[in-house]
N, CA and C atoms as a LAMMPS dump frame, in Angstrom:
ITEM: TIMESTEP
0
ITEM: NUMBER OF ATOMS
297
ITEM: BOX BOUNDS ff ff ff
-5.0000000000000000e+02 5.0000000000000000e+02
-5.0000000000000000e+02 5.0000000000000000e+02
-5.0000000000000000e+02 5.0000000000000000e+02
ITEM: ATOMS id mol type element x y z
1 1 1 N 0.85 -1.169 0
2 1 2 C 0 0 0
3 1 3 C 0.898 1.234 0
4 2 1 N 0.662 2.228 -0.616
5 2 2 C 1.305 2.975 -1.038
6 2 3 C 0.718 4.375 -0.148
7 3 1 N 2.728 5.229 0.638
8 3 2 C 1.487 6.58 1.005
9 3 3 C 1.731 7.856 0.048
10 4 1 N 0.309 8.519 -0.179
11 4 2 C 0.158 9.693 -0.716
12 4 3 C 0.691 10.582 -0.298
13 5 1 N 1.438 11.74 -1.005
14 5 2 C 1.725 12.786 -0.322
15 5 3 C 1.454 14.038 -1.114
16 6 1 N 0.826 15.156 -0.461
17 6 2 C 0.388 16.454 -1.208
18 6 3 C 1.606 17.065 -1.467
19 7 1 N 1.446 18.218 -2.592
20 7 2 C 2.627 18.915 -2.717
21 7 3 C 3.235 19.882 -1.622
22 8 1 N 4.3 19.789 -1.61
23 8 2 C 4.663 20.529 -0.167
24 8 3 C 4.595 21.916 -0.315
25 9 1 N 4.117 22.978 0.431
26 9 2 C 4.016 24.34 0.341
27 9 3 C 5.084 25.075 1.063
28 10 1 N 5.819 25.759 0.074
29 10 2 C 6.657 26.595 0.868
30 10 3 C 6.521 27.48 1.876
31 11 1 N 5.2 28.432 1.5
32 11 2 C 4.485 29.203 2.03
33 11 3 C 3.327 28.908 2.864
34 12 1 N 2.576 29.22 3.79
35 12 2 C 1.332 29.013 3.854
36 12 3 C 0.289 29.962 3.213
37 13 1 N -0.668 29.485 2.915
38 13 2 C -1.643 30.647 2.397
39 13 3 C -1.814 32.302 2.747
40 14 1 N -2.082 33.028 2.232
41 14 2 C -2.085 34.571 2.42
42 14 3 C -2.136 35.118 3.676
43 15 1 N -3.372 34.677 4.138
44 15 2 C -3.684 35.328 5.695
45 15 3 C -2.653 34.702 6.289
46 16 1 N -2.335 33.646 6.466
47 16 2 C -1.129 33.161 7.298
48 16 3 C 0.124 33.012 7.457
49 17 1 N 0.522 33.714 6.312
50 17 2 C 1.731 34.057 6.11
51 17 3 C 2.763 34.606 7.12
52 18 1 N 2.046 34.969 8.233
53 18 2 C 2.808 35.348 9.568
54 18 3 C 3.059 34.321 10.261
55 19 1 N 2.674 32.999 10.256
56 19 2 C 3.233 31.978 10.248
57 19 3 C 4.667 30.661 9.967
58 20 1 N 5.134 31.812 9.285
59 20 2 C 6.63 31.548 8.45
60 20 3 C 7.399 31.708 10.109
61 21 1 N 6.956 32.08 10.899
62 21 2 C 8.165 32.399 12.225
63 21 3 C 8.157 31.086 12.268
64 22 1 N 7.343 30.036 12.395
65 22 2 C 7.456 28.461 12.315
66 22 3 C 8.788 27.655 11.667
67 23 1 N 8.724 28.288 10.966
68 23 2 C 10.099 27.828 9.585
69 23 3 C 11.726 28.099 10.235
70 24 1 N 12.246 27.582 10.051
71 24 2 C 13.9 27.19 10.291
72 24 3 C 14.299 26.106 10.122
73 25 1 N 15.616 26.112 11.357
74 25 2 C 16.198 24.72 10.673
75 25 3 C 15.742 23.628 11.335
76 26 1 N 15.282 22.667 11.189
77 26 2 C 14.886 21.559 11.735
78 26 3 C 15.055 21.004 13.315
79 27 1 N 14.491 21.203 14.236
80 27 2 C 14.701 20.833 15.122
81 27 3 C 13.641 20.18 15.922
82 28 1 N 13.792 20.016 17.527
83 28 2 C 12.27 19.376 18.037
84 28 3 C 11.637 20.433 19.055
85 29 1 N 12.528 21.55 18.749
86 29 2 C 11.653 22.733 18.782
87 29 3 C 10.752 23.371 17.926
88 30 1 N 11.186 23.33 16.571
89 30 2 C 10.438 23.753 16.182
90 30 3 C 9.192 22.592 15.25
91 31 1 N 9.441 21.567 15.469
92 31 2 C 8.411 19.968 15.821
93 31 3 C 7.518 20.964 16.461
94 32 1 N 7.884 20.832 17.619
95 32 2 C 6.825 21.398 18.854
96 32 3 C 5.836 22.409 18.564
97 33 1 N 6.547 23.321 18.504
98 33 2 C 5.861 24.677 17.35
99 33 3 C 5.158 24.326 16.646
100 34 1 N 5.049 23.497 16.14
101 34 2 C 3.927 23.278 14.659
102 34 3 C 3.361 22.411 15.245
103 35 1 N 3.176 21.262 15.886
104 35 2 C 2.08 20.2 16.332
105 35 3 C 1.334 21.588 17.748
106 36 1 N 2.181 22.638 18.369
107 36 2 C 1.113 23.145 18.945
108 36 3 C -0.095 24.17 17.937
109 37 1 N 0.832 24.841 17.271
110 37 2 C -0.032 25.32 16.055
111 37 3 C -1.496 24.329 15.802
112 38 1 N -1.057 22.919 14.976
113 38 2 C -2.079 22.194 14.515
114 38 3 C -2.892 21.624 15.414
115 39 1 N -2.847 21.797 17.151
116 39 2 C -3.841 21.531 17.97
117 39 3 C -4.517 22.984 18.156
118 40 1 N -3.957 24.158 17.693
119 40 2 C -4.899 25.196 18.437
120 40 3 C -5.851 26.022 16.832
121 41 1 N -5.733 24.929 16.047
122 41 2 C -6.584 25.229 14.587
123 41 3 C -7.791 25.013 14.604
124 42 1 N -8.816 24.437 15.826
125 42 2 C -9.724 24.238 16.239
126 42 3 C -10.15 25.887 16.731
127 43 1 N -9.363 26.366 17.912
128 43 2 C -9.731 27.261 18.236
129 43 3 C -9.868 28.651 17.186
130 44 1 N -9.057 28.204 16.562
131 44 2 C -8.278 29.444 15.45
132 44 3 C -9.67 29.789 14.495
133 45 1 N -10.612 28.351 13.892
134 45 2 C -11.4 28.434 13.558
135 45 3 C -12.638 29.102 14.041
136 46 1 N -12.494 28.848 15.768
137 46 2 C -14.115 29.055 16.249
138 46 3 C -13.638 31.01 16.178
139 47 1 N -12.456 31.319 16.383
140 47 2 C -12.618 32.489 16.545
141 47 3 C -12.579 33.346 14.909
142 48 1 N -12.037 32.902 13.899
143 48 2 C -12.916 33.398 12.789
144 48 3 C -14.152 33.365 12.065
145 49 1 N -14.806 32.717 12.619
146 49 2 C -15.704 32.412 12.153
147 49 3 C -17.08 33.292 13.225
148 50 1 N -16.519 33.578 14.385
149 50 2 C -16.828 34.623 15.657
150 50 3 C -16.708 36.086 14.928
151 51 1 N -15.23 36.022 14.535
152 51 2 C -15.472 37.502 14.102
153 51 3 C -16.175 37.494 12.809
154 52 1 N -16.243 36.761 11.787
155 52 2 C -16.822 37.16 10.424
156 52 3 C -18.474 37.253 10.701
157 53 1 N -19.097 36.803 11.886
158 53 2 C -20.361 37.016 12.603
159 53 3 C -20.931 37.877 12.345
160 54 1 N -19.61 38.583 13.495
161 54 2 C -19.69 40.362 13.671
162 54 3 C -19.704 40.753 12.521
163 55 1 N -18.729 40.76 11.853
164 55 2 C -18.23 41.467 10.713
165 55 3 C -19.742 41.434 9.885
166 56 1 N -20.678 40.331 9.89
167 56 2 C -21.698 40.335 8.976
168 56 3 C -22.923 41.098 9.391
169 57 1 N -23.042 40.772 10.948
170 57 2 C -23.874 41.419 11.513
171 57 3 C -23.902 42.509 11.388
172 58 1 N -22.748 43.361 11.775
173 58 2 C -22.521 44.833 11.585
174 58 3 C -23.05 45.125 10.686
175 59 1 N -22.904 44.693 9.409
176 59 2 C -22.835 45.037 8.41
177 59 3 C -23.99 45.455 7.419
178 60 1 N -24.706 43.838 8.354
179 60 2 C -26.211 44.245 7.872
180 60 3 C -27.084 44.841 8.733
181 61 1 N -27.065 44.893 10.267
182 61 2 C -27.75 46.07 10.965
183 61 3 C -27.116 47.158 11.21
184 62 1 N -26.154 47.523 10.981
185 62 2 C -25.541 49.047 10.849
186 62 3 C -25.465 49.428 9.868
187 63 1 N -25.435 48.924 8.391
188 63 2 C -25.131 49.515 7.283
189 63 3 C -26.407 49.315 6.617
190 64 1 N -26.998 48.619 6.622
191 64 2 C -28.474 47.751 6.076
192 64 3 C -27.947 47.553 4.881
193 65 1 N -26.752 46.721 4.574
194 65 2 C -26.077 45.586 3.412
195 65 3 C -27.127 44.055 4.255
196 66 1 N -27.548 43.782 2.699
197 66 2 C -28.779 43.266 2.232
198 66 3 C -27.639 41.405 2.469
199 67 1 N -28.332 40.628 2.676
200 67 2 C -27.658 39.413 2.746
201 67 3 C -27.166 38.855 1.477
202 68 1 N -28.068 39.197 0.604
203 68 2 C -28.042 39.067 -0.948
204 68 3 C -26.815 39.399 -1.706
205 69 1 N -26.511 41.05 -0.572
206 69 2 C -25.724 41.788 -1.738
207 69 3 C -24.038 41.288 -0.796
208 70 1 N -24.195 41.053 0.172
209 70 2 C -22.818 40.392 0.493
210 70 3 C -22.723 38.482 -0.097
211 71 1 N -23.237 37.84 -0.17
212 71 2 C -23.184 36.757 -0.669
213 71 3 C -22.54 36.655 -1.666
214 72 1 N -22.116 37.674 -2.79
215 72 2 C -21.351 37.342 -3.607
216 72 3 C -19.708 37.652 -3.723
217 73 1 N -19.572 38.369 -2.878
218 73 2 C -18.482 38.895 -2.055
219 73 3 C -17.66 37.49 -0.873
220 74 1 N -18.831 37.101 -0.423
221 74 2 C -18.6 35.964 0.408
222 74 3 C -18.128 34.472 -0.382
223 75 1 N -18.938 34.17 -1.603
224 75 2 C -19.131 33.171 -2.404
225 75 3 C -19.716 32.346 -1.806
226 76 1 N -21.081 32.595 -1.396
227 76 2 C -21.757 31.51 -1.267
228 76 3 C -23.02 32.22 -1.019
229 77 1 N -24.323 31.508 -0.922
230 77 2 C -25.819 31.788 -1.1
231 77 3 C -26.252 32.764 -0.013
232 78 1 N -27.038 33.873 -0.287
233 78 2 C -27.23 34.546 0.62
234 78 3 C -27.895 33.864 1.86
235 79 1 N -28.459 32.516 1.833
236 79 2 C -28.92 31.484 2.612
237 79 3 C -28.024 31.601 4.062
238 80 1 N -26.703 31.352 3.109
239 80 2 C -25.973 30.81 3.688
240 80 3 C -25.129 32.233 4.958
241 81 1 N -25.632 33.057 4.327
242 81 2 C -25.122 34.528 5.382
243 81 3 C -26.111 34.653 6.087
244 82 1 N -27.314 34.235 5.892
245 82 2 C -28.107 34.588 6.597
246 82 3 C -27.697 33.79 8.381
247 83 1 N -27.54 32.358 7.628
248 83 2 C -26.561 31.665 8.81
249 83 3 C -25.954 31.837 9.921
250 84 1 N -25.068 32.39 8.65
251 84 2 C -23.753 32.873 9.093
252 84 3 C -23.776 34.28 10.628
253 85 1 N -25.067 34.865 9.86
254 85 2 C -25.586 36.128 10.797
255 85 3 C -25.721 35.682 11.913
256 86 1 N -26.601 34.13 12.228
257 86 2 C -27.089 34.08 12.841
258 86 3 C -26.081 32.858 13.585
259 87 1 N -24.79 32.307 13.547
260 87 2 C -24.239 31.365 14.206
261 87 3 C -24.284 30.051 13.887
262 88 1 N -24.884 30.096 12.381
263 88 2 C -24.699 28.284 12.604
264 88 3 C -23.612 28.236 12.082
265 89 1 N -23.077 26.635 12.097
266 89 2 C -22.009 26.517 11.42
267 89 3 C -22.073 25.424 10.608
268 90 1 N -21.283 25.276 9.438
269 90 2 C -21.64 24.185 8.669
270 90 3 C -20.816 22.937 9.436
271 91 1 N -19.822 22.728 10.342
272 91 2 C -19.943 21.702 10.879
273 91 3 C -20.514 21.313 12.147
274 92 1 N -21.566 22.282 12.812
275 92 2 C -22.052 21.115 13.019
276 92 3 C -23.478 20.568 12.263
277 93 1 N -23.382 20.68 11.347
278 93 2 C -24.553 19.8 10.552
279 93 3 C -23.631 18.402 9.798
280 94 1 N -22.26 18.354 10.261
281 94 2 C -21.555 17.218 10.089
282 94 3 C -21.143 16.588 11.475
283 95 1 N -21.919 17.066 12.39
284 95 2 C -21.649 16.239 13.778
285 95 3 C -20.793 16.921 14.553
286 96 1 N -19.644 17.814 13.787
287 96 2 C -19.08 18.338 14.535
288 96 3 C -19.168 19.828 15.964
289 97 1 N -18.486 20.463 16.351
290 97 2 C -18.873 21.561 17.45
291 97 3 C -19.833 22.908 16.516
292 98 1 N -20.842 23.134 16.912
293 98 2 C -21.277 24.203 16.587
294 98 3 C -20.784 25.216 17.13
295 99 1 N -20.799 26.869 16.283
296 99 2 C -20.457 27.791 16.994
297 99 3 C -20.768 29.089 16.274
């Protein structure tokens, strides 16, 4: 059986690019560093997804931006901001933690 491996990224994606302090020379310090990173990606999530809340809420009771008219900005169904306004999350409709 054979293992798969993704292409390796030099970088991490845009927003996280402040993340590169991770990077050096190999050690089991910086092991450490990154397996604590990939346990606190749970949290990392509940709290963006906290602020993009706000960020929506605001947006549509302080600005009266229509759910409609941010949805395409967002890429996804104004359904789905409406949601979003309101705290669900799409995992937990996969079992996982709501928030």
């Amino acid at each position: 059986m054979g293992t798969h491996y993704t292409r390796h990224m030099d970088t991490p994606p845009k927003p996280f690019q402040q993340l590169t302090a991770l990077t050096g020379p190999e050690s089991i310090e910086r092991a450490q560093a990154l397996t604590e990173a990939l346990k606190a990606i749970p949290d990392l999530q509940r709290w963006l997804r906290e602020q993009r809340q706000h960020v929506v809420r605001t947006l549509h009771e302080r600005d009266g931006i229509s759910y409609t008219d941010m949805a395409p900005a967002l890429r996804v169904k104004p359904e789905r901001v409406s949601g979003i306004a309101r705290g669900h999350s799409r995992s937990s409709r996969k079992g996982g933690p709501a928030s």
